[in-house]
C-alpha positions as CSV (number, residue, x, y, z in Angstrom):
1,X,54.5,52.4,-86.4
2,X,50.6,51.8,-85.4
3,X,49.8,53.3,-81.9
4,X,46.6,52.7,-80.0
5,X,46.0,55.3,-76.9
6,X,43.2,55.6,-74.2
7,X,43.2,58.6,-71.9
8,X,41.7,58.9,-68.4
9,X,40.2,55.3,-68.7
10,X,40.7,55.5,-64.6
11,X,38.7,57.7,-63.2
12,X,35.7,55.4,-62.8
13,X,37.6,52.4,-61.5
14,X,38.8,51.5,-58.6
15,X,42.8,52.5,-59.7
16,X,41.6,56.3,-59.3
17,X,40.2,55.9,-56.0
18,X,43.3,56.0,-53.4
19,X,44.2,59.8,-54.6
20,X,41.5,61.6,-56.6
21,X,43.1,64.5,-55.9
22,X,46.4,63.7,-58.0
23,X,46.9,61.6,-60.7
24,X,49.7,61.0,-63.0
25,X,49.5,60.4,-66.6
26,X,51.3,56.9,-67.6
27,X,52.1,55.8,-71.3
28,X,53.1,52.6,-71.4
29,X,55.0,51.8,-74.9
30,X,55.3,47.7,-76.1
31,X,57.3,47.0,-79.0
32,X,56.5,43.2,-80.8
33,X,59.2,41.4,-81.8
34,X,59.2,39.9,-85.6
35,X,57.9,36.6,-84.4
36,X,56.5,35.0,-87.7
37,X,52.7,34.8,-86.5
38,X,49.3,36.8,-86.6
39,X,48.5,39.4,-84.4
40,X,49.1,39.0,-81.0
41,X,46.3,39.5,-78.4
42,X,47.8,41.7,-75.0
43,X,46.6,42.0,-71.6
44,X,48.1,45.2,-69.7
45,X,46.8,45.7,-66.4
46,X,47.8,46.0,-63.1
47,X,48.2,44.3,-59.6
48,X,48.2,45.6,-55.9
49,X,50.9,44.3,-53.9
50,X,49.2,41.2,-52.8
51,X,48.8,40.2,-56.6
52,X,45.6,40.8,-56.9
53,X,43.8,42.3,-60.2
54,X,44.1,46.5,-59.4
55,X,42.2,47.2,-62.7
56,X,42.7,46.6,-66.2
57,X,44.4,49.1,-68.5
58,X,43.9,48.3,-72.3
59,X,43.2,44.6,-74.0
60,X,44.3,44.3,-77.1
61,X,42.1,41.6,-79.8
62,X,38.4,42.3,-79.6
63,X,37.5,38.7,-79.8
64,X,36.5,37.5,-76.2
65,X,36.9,33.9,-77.0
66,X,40.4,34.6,-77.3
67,X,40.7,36.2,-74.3
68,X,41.1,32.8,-72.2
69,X,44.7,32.9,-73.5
70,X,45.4,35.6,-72.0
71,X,46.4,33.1,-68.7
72,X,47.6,35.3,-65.4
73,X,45.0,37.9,-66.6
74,X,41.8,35.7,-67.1
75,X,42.6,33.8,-63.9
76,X,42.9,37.2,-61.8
77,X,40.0,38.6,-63.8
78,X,37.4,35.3,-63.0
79,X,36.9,36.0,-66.5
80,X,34.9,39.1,-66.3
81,X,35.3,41.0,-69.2
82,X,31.9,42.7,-69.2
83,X,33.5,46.0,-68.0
84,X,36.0,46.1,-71.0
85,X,33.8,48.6,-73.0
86,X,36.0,51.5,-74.4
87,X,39.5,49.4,-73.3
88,X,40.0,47.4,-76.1
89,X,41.2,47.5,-79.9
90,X,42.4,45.7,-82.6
91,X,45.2,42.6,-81.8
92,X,48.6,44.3,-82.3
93,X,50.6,43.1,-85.6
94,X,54.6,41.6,-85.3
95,X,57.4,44.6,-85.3
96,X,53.9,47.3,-84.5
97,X,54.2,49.2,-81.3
98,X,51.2,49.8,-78.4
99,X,51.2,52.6,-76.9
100,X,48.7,53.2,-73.8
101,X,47.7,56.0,-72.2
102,X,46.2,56.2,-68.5
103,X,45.7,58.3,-65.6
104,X,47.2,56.5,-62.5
105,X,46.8,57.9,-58.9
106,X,49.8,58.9,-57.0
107,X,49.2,56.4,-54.6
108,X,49.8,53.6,-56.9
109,X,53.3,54.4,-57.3
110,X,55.9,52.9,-55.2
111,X,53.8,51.1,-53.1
112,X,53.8,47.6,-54.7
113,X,52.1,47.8,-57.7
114,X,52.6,46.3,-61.0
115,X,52.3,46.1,-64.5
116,X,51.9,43.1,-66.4
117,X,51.2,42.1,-70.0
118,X,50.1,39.0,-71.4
119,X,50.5,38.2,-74.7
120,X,49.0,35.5,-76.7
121,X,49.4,34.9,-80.5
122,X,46.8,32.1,-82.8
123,X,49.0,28.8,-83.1
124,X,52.0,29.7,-80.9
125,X,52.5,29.7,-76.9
126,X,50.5,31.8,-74.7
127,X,52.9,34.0,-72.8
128,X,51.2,34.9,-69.6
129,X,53.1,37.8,-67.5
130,X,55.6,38.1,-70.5
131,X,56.0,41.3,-69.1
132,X,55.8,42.2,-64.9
133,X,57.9,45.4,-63.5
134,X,57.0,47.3,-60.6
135,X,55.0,50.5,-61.1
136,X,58.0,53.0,-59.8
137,X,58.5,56.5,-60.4
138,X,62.5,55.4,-61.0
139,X,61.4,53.0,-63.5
140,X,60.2,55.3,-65.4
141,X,61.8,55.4,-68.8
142,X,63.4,51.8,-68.2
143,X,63.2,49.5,-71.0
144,X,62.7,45.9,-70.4
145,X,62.7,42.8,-72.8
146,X,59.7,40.7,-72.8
147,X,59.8,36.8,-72.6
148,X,58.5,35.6,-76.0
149,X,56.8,38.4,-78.0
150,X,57.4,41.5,-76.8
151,X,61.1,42.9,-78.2
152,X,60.9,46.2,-75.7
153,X,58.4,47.7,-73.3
154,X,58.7,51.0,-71.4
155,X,56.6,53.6,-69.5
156,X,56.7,56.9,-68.7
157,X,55.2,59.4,-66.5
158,X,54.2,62.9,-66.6
């Protein structure tokens, strides 16, 4: 199993600002199904509850020209990936597992927020939002199934 992880990526963006005081640390776990294809590229990020961009957690494929297939992210994004320094790594192979590390504040939980991934793999369909749960303290630990490429995703908090 290949695992990628980023720690305290937060505490310059805008995602550490409502609570500086507390924070929680979040890994979030996606499992790839065996889908017969190259790498896929993922965008995990999250929105407020007006579905607007919060911040952006990890992408995964370093090549930005790619990055347009990452749909629901790009749009929300305007396509500004300047800021992605130190957030991104290598596209994530079929059957691999991504694991990402972040420190979220407090005031992020329950109050409407949510995770989403895109996925996006050379010669197949993009899959924007193939995965979108709520950012919950009780769904922590909750797997969920992914629309098209991802087999399992979780988080959990500490």
């Amino acid at each position: 199993m290949k695992t990628f992880s980023i720690a305290a990526l937060l505490a310059a963006t805008t995602l550490a600002v409502p609570a500086l005081a507390q924070g929680r640390t979040v890994t979030l776990s996606m499992t790839l199904k065996n889908y017969g294809g190259d790498g896929a590229y993922l965008a995990v990020y999250l929105t407020d509850a007006r579905g607007a961009l919060a911040g952006t957690l990890w992408v995964a494929g370093r090549k930005a020209k790619y990055y347009k297939h990452l749909g629901d992210w790009k749009r929300l994004s305007a396509g500004h990936t300047a800021g992605l320094d130190g957030v991104t790594g290598a596209s994530v192979g079929e059957g691999r597992t991504l694991k990402v590390t972040a420190d979220l504040a407090d005031a992020l939980f329950d109050a409407g927020y949510e995770i989403h991934v895109d996925a996006a793999v050379e010669d197949m369909r993009d899959s924007p939002s193939e995965i979108r749960v709520p950012l919950t303290t009780a769904g922590a630990g909750q797997s969920t199934a992914g629309r098209q490429f991802i087999q399992s995703f979780s988080y959990q908090v500490k």
